[in-house]
DRENFI-567939 format. One record per residue: residue in three letters; z, x, y of N, C-alpha, C in turn. Coordinates in steps of 0.2 Angstrom, whole numbers, plus 5000, padded with zeros to 4 digits. Last residue first. Layout:
alaZXYZXYZXY...
END
This chain:
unk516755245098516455195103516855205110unk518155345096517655315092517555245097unk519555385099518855415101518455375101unk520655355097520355295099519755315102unk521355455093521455425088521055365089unk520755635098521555565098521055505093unk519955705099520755745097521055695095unk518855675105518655675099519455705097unk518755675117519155615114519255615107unk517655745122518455765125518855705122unk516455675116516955755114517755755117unk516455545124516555545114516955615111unk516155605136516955555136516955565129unk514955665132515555685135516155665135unk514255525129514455575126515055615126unk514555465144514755445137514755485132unk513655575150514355565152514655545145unk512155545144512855625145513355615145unk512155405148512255425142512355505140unk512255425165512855385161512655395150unk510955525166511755555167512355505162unk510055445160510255485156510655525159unk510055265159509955335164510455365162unk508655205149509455215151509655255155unk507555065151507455135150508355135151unk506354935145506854955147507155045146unk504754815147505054895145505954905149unk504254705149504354725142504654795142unk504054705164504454635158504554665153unk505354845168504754815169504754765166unk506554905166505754945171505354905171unk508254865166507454855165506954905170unk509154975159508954955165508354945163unk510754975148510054975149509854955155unk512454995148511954945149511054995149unk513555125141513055105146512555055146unk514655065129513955105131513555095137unk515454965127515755025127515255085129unk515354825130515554865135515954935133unk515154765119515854765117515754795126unk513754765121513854695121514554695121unk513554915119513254875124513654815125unk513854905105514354955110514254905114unk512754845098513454825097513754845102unk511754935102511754865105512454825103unk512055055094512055045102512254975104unk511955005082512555005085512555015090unk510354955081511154905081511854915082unk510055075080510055045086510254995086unk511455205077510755175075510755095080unk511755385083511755305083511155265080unk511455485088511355505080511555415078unk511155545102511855515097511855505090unk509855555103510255605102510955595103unk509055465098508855535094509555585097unk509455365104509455375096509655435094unk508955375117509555385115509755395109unk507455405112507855475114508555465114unk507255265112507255325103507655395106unk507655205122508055205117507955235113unk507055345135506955265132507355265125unk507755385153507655395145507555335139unk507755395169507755345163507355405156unk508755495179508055515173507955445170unk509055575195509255525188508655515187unk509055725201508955675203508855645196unk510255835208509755825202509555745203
END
């Protein structure tokens, strides 16, 4: 399957995060970094925002799920 850039409304839209807390994660190195596309545009690759997901459900039993 070949990687996707997806642009930050769609991360938005499907962690339910708001874009201060992405950028919080980001900066703590809890969320996948952004990849520029260009001077003004940056996009995410939407396997490493699945993954992280993924890592949030399988964690969601213990105590240091969260971010």
């Amino acid at each position: 399957m070949a990687e996707r850039f997806i642009s930050l409304r769609e991360v938005l839209s499907r962690t339910s995060l708001s874009k201060t807390e992405i950028y919080r994660l980001i900066r703590a190195e809890r969320f996948p970094r952004q990849v520029p596309l260009g001077p003004r545009r940056v996009g995410f690759v939407e396997s490493e925002v699945a993954r992280w997901m993924a890592d949030r459900l399988a964690g969601r039993g213990t105590r240091h799920a969260r971010g």
